[in-house]
ChimeraX commands (.cxc) that place a marker at each C-alpha (Angstrom):
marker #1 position -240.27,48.10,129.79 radius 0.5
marker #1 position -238.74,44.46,129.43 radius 0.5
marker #1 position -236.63,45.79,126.61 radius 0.5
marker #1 position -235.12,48.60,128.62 radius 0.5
marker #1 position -234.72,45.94,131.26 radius 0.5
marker #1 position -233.20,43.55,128.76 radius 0.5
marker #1 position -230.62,46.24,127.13 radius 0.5
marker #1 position -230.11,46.64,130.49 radius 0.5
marker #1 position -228.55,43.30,131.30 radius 0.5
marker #1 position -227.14,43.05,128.06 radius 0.5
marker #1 position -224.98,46.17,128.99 radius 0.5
marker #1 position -224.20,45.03,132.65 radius 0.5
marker #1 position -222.71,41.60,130.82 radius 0.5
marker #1 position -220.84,43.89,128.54 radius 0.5
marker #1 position -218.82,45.62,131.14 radius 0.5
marker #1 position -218.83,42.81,133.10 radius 0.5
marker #1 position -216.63,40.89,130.68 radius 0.5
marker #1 position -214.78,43.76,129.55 radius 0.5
marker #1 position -213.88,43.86,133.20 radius 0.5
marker #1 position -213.49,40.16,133.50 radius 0.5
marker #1 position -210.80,40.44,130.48 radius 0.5
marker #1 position -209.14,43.58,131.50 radius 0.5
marker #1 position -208.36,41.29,134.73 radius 0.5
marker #1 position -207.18,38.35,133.43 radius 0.5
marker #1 position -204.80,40.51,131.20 radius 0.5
marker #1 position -203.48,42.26,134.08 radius 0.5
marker #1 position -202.81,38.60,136.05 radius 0.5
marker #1 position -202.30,36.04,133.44 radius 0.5
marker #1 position -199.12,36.66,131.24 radius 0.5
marker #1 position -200.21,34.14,128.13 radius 0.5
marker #1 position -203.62,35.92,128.13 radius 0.5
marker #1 position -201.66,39.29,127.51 radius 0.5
marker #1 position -199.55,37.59,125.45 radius 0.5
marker #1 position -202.62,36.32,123.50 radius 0.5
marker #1 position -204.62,39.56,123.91 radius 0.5
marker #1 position -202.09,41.68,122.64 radius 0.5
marker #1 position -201.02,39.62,119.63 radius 0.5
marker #1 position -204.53,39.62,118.81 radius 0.5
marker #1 position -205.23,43.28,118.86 radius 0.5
marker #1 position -202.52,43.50,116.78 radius 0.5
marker #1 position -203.00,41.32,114.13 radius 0.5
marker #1 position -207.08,42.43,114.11 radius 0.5
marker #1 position -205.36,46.19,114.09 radius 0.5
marker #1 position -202.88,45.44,111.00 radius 0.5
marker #1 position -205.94,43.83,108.89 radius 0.5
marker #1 position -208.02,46.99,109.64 radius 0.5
marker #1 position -205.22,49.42,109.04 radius 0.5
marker #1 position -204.64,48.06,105.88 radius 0.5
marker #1 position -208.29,47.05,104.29 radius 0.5
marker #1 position -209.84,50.35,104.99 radius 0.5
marker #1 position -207.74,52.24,102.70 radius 0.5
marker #1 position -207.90,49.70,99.83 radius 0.5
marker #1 position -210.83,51.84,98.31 radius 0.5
marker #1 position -207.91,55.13,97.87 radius 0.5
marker #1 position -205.34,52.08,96.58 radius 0.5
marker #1 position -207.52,51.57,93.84 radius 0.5
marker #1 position -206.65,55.07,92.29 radius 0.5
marker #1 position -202.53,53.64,92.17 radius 0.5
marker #1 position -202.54,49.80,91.89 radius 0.5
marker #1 position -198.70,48.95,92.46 radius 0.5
marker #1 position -198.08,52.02,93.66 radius 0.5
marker #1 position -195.21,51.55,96.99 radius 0.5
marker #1 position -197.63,55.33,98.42 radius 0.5
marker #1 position -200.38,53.10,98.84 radius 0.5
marker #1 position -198.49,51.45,102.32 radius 0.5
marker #1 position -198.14,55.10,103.70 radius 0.5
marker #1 position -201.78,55.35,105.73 radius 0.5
marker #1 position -201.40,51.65,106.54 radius 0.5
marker #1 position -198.03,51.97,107.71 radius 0.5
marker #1 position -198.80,55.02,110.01 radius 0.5
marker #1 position -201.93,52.61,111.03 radius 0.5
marker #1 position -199.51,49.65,111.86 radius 0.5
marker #1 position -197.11,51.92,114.21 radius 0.5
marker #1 position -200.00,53.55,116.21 radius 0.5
marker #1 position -200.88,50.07,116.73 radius 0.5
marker #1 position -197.35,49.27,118.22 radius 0.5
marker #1 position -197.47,52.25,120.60 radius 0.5
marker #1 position -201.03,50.91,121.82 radius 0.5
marker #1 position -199.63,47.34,122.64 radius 0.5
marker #1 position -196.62,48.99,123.69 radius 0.5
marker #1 position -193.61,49.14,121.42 radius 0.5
marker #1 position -191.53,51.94,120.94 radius 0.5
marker #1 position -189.40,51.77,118.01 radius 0.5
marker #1 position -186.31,54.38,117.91 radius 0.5
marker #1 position -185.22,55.56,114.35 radius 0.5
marker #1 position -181.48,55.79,113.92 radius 0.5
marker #1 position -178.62,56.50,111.07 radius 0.5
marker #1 position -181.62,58.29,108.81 radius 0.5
marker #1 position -178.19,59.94,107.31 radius 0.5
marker #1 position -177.02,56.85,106.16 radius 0.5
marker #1 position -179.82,56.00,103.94 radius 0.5
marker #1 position -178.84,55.75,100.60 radius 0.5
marker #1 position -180.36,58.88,98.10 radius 0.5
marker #1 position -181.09,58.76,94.32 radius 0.5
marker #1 position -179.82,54.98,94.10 radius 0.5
marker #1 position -181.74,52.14,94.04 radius 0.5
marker #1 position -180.89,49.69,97.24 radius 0.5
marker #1 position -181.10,46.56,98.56 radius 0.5
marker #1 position -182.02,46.62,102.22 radius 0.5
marker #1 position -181.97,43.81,104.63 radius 0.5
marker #1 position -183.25,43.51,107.34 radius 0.5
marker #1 position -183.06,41.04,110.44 radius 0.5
marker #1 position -185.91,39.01,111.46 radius 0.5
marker #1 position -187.45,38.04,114.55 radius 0.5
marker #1 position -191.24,38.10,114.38 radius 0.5
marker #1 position -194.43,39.04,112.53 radius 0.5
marker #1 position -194.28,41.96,114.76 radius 0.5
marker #1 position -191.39,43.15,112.36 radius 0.5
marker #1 position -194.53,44.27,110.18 radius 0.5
marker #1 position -193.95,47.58,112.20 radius 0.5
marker #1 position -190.42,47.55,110.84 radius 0.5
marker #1 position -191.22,47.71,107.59 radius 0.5
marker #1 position -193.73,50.76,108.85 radius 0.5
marker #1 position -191.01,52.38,110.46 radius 0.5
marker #1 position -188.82,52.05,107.14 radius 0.5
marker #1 position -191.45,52.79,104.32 radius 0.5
marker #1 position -192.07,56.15,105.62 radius 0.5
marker #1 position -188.27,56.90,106.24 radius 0.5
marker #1 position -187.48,55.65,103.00 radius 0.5
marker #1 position -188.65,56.46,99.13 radius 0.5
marker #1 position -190.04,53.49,96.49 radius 0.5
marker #1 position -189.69,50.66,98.34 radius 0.5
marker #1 position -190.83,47.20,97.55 radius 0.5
marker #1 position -190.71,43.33,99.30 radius 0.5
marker #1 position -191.15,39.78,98.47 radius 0.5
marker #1 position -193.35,38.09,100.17 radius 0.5
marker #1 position -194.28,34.09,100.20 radius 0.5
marker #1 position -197.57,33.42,98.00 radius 0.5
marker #1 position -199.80,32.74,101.17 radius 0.5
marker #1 position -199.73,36.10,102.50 radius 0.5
marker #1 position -201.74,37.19,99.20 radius 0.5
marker #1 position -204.58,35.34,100.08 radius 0.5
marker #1 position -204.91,36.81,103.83 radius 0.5
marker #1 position -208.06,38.65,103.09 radius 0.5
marker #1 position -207.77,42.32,102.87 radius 0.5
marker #1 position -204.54,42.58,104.06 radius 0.5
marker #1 position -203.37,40.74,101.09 radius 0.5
marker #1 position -205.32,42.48,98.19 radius 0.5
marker #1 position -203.47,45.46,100.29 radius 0.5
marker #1 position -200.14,44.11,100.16 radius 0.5
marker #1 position -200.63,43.72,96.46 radius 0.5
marker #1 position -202.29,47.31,96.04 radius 0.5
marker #1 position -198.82,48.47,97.46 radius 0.5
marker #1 position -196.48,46.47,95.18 radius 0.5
marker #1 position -195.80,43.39,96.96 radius 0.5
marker #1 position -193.98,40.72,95.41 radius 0.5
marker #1 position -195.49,37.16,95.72 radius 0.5
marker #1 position -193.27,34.11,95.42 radius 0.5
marker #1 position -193.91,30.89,96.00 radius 0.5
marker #1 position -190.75,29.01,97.57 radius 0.5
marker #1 position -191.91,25.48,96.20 radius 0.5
marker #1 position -191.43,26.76,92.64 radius 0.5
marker #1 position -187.51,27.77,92.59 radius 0.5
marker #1 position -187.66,28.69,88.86 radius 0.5
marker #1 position -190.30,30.67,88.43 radius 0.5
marker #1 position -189.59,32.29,92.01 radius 0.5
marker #1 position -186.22,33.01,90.00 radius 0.5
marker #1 position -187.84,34.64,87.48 radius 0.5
marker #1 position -189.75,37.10,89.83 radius 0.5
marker #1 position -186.42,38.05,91.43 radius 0.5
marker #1 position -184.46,38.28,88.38 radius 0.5
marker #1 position -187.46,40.80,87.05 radius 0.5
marker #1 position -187.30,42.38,90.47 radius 0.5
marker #1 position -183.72,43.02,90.16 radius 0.5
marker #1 position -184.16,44.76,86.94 radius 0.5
marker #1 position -186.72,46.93,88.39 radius 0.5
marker #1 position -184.28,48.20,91.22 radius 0.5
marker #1 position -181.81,49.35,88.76 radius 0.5
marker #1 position -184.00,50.77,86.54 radius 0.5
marker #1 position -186.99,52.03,88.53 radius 0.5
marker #1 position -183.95,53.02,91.76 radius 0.5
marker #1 position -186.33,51.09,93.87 radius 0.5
marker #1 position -185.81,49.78,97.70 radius 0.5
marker #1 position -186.00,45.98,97.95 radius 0.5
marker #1 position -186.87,44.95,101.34 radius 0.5
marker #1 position -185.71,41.88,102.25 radius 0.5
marker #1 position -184.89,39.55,105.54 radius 0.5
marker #1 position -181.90,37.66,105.21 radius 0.5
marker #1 position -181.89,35.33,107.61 radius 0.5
marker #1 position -184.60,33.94,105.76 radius 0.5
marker #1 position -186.79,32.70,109.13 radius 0.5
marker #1 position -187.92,34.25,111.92 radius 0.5
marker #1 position -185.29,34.37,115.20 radius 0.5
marker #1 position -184.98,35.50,118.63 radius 0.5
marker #1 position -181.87,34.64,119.83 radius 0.5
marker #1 position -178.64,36.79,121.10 radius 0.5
marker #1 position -177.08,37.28,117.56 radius 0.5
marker #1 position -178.31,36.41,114.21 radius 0.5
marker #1 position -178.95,33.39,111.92 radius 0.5
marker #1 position -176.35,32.78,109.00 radius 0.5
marker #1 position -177.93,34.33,106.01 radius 0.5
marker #1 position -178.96,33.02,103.03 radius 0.5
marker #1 position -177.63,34.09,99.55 radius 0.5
marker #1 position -180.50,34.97,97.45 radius 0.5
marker #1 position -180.19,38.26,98.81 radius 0.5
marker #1 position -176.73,38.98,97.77 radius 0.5
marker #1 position -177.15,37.71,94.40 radius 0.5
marker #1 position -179.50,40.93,93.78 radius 0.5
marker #1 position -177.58,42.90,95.35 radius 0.5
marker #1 position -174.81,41.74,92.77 radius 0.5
marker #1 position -177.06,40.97,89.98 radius 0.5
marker #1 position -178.51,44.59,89.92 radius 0.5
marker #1 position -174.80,46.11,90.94 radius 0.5
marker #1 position -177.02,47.90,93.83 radius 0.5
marker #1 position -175.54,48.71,96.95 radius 0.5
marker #1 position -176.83,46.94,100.36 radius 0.5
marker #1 position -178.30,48.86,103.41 radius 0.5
marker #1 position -178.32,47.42,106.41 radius 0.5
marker #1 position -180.80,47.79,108.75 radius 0.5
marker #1 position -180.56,46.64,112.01 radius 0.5
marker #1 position -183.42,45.76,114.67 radius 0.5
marker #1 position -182.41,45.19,118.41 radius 0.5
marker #1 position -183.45,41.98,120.14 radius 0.5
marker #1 position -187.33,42.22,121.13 radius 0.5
marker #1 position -186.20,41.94,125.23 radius 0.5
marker #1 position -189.96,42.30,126.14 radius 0.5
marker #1 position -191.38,39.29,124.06 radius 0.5
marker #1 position -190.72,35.91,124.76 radius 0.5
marker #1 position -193.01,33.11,122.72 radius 0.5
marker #1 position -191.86,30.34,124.37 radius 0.5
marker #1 position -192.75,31.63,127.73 radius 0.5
marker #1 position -195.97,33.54,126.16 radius 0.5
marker #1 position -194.60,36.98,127.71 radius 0.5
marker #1 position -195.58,40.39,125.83 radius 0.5
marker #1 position -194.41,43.43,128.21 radius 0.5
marker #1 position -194.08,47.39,127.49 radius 0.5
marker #1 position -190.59,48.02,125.88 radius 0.5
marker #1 position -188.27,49.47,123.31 radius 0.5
marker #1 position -186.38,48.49,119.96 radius 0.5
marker #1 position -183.36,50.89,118.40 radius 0.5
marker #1 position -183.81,50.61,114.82 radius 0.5
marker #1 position -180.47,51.67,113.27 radius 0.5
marker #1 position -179.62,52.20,109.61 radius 0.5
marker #1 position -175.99,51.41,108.72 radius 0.5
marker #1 position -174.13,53.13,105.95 radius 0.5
marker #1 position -174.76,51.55,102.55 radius 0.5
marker #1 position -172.31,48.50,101.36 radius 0.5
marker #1 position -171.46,48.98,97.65 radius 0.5
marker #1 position -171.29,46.30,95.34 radius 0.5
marker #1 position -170.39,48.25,91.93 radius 0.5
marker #1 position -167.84,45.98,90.28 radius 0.5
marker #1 position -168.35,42.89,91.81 radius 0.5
marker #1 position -168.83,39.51,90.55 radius 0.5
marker #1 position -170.56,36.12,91.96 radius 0.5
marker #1 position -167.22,35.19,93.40 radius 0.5
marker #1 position -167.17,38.19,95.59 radius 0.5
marker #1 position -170.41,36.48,97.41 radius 0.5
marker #1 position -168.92,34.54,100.27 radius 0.5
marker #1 position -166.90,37.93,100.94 radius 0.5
marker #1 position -169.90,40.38,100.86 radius 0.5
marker #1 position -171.99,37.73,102.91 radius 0.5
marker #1 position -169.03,37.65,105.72 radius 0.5
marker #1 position -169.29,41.67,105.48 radius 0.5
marker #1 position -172.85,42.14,105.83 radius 0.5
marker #1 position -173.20,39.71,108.54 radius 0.5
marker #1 position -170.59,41.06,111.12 radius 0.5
marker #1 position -171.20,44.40,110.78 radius 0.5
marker #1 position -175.10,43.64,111.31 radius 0.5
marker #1 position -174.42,41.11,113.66 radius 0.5
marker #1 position -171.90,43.47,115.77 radius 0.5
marker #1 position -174.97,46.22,115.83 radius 0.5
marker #1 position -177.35,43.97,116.59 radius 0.5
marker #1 position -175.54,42.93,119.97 radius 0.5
marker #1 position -174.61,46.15,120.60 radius 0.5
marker #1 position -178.09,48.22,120.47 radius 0.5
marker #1 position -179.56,44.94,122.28 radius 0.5
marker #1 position -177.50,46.23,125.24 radius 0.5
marker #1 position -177.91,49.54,124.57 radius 0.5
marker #1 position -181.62,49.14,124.92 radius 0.5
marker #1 position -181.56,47.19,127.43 radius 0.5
marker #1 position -179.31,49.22,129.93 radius 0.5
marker #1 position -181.31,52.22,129.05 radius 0.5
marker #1 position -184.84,49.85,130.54 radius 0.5
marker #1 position -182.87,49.04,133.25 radius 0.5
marker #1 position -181.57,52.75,133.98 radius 0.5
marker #1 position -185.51,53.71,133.48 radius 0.5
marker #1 position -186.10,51.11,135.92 radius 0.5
marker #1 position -184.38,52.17,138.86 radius 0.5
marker #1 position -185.41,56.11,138.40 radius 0.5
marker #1 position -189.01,54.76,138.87 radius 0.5
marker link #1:1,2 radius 0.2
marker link #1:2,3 radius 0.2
marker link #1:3,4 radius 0.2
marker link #1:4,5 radius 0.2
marker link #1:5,6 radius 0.2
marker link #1:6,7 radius 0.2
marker link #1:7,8 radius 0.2
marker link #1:8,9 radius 0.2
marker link #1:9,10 radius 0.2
marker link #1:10,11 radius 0.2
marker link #1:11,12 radius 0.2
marker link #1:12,13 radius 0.2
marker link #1:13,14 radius 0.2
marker link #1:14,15 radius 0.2
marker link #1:15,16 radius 0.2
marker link #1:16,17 radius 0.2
marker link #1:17,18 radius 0.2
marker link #1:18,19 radius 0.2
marker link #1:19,20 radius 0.2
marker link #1:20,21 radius 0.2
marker link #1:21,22 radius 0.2
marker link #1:22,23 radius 0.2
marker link #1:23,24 radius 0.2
marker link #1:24,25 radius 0.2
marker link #1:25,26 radius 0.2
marker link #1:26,27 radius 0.2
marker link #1:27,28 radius 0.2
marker link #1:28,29 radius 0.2
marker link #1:29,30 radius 0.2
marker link #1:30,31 radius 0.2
marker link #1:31,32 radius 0.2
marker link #1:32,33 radius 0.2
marker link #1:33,34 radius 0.2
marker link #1:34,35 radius 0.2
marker link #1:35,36 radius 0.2
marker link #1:36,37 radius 0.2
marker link #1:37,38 radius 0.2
marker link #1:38,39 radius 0.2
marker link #1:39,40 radius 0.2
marker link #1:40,41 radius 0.2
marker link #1:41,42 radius 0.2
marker link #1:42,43 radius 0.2
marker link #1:43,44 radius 0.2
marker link #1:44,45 radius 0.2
marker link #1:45,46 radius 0.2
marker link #1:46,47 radius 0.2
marker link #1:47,48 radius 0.2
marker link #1:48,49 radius 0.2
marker link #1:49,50 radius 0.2
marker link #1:50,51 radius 0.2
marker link #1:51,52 radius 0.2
marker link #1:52,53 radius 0.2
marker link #1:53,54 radius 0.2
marker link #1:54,55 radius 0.2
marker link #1:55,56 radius 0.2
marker link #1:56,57 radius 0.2
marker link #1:57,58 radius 0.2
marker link #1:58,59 radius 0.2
marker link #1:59,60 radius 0.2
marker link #1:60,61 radius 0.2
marker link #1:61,62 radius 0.2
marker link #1:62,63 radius 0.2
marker link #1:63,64 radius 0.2
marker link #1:64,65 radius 0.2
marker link #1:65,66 radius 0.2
marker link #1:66,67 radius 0.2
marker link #1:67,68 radius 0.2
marker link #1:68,69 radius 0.2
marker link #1:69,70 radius 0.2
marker link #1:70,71 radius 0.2
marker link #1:71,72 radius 0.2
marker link #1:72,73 radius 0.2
marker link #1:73,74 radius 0.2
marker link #1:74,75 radius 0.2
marker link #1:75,76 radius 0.2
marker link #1:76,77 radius 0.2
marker link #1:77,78 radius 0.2
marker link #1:78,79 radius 0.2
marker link #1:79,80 radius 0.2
marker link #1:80,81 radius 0.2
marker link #1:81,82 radius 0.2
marker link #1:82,83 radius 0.2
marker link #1:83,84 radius 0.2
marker link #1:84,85 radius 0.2
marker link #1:85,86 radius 0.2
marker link #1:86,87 radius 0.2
marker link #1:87,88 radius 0.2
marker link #1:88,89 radius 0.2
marker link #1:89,90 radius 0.2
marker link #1:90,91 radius 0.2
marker link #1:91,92 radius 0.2
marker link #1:92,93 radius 0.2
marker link #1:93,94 radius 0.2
marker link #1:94,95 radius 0.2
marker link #1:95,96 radius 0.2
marker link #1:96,97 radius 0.2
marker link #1:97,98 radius 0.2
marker link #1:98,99 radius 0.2
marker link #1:99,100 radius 0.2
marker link #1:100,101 radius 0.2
marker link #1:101,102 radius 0.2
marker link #1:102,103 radius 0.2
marker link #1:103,104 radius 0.2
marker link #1:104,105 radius 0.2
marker link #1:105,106 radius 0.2
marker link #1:106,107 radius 0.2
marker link #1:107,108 radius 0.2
marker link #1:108,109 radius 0.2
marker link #1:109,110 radius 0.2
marker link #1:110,111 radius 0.2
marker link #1:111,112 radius 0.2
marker link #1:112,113 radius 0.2
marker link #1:113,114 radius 0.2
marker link #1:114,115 radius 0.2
marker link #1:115,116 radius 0.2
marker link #1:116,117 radius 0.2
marker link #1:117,118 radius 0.2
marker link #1:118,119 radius 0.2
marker link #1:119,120 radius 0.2
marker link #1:120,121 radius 0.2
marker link #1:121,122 radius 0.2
marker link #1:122,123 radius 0.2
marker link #1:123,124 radius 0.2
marker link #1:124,125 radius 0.2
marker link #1:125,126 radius 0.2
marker link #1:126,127 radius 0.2
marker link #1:127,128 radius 0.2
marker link #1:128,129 radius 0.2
marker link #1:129,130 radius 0.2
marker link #1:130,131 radius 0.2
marker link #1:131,132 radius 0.2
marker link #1:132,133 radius 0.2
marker link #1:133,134 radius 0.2
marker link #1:134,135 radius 0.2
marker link #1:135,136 radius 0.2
marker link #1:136,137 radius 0.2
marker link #1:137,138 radius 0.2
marker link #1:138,139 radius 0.2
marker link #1:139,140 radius 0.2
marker link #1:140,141 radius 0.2
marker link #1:141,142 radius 0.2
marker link #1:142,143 radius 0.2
marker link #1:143,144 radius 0.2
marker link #1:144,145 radius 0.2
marker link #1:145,146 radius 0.2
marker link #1:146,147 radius 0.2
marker link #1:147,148 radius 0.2
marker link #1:148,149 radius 0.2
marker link #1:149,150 radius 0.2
marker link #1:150,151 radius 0.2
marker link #1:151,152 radius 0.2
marker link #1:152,153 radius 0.2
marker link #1:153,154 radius 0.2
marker link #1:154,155 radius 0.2
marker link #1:155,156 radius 0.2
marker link #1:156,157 radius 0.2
marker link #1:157,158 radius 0.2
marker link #1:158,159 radius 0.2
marker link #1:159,160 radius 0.2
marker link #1:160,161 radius 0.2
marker link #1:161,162 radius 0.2
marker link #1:162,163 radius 0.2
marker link #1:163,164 radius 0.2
marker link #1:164,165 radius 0.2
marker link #1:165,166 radius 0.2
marker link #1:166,167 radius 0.2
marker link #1:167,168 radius 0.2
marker link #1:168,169 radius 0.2
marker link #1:169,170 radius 0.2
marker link #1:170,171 radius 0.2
marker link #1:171,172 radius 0.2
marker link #1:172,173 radius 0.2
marker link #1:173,174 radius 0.2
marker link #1:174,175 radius 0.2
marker link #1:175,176 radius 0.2
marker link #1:176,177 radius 0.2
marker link #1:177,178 radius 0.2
marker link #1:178,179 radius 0.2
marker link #1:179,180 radius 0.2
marker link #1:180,181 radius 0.2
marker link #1:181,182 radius 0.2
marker link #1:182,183 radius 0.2
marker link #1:183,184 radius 0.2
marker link #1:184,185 radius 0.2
marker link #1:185,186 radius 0.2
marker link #1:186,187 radius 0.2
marker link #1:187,188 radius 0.2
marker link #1:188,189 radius 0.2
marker link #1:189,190 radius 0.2
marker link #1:190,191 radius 0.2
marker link #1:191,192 radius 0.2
marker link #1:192,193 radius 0.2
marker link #1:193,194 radius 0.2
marker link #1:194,195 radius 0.2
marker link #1:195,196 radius 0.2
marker link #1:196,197 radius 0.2
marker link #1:197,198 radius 0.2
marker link #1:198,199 radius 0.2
marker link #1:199,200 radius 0.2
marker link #1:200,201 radius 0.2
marker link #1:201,202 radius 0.2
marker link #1:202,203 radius 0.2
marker link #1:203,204 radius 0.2
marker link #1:204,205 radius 0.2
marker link #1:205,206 radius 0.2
marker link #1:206,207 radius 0.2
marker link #1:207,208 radius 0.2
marker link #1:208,209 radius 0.2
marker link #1:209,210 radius 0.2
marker link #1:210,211 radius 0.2
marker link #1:211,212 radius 0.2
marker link #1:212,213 radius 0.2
marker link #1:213,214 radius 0.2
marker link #1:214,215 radius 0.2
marker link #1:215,216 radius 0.2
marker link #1:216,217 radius 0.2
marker link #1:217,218 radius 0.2
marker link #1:218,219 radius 0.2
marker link #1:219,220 radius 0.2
marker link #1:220,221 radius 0.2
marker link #1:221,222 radius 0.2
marker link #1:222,223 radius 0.2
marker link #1:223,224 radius 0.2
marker link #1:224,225 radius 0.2
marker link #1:225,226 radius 0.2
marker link #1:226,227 radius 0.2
marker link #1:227,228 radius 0.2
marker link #1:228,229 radius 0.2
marker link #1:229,230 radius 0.2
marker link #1:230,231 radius 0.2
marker link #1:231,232 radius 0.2
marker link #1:232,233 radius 0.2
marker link #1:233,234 radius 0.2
marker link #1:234,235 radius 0.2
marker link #1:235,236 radius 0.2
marker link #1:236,237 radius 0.2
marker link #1:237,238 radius 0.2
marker link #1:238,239 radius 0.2
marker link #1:239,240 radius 0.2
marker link #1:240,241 radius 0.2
marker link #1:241,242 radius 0.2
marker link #1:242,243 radius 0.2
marker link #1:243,244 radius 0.2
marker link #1:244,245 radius 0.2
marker link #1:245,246 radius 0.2
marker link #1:246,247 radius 0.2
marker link #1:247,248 radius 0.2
marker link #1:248,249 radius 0.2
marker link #1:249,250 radius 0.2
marker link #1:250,251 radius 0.2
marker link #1:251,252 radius 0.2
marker link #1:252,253 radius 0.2
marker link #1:253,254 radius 0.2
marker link #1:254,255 radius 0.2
marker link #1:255,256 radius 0.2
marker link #1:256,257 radius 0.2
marker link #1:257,258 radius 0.2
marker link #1:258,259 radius 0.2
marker link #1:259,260 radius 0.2
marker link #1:260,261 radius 0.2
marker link #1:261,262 radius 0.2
marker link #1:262,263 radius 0.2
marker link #1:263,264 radius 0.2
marker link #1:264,265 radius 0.2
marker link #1:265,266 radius 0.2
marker link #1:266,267 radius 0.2
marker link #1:267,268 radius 0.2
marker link #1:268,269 radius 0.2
marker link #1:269,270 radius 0.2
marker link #1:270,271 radius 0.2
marker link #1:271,272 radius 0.2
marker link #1:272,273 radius 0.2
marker link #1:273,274 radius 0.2
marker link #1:274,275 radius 0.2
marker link #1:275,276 radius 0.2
marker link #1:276,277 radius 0.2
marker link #1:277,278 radius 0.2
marker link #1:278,279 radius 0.2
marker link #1:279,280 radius 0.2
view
């Protein structure tokens, strides 16, 4: 009897809280904020670490992300993100590639979901520290991650230069972001050339892929609505034939076309909220 009365009040506390939380989600924008970032990053280590057992059969293998990436964008539609695919015709076939990408949060983990299904054999670099995030980072390396760390320039130089082979030889997809740190603002950061030197380097060509401005997160303010992001692939910059002195040129290239999309679909995206909006 006083353990049916004690589950009792152990299960009235339960939904009590649940209720409690559900509440201060719906009134409190930094514990939504907080809630949702949470679920997410909980979700991400979960989509990734239960699959590790199948990885084992493929160690390195770039299939192994496929479950967890499918994982990582039903966890976007549950905190509510809805990522649009575009220019799927523009993605470059039975090449190699270099594709970069810009960068605005660790939310952009459903990016690279979006993109390793779309796309075949693809690969990123990734700072040392990620490696030792518990299961998500024996995943990561499972899939073929690349681990640098950026207080060791040569060795991290060695990695790349290795990597760069790899995409030639191997016609694999190196993902990479090069604005090198995480923005939100209205256009993009100046990039940074260690992306262009493999793109050079292995004589692959570059695919841009742009992400709109996340209009529904703000971390400043601690604001996580519902909303949309166009993710639109550009067509494929070649860089057969040139040299190191072509850099400055092919960085200028890269970055207003990408730049130029990226305002663009922000507006796009956001008109389109607006124009759902009003119909409401």
């Amino acid at each position: 009897m006083f353990k049916t009365v004690l589950c009792g009040i152990y299960s009235t506390s339960g939904i009590t809280l649940l209720f409690l939380f559900v509440m201060l989600c719906a009134l409190s924008e930094s514990v939504r904020y907080r809630a949702k970032f949470t679920f997410f990053i909980v979700g991400s280590l979960l989509a990734a670490g239960l699959w590790i057992p199948f990885m084992l059969f493929r160690i390195g293998s770039w299939k192994n992300a496929l479950m967890p990436a499918r994982g990582a964008i039903l966890i976007a539609k549950i905190i509510g993100m809805n990522f649009r695919f575009r220019g799927k015709e523009n993605i470059v076939k039975d090449s190699g590639s270099i594709v970069l990408i810009n960068h605005q949060s660790s939310l952009d983990l459903c990016v690279l979901a979006e993109l390793w299904l779309a796309m075949d054999n693809c690969t990123v670099i990734s700072k040392k520290e990620i490696l030792y995030l518990g299961p998500f980072g024996l995943a990561s390396w499972l899939w073929g991650t690349l681990f640098i760390d950026r207080k060791k320039g040569e060795e991290s130089c060695r990695i790349i230069n290795a990597t760069t082979e790899s995409i030639r030889v191997a016609k694999r997809r190196l993902l990479l972001f090069p604005e090198g740190h995480r923005h939100s603002g209205n256009s993009l950061l100046p990039f940074k050339k260690g992306a262009f030197h493999v793109a050079i380097e292995s004589q692959m060509p570059i695919q841009p892929v742009v992400v709109s401005k996340y209009y529904f997160l703000d971390g400043k303010l601690k604001r996580f609505h519902s909303g949309s992001s166009y993710i639109t692939v550009l067509p494929a910059i070649p860089t057969a034939g040139l040299t190191k002195n072509d850099l400055p040129k092919l960085m200028e290239q890269t970055y207003k076309v990408m730049n130029k999309t990226f305002v663009e679909s922000t507006t796009e995206c956001l008109e389109e909220q607006i124009r759902s909006l009003k119909c409401e």
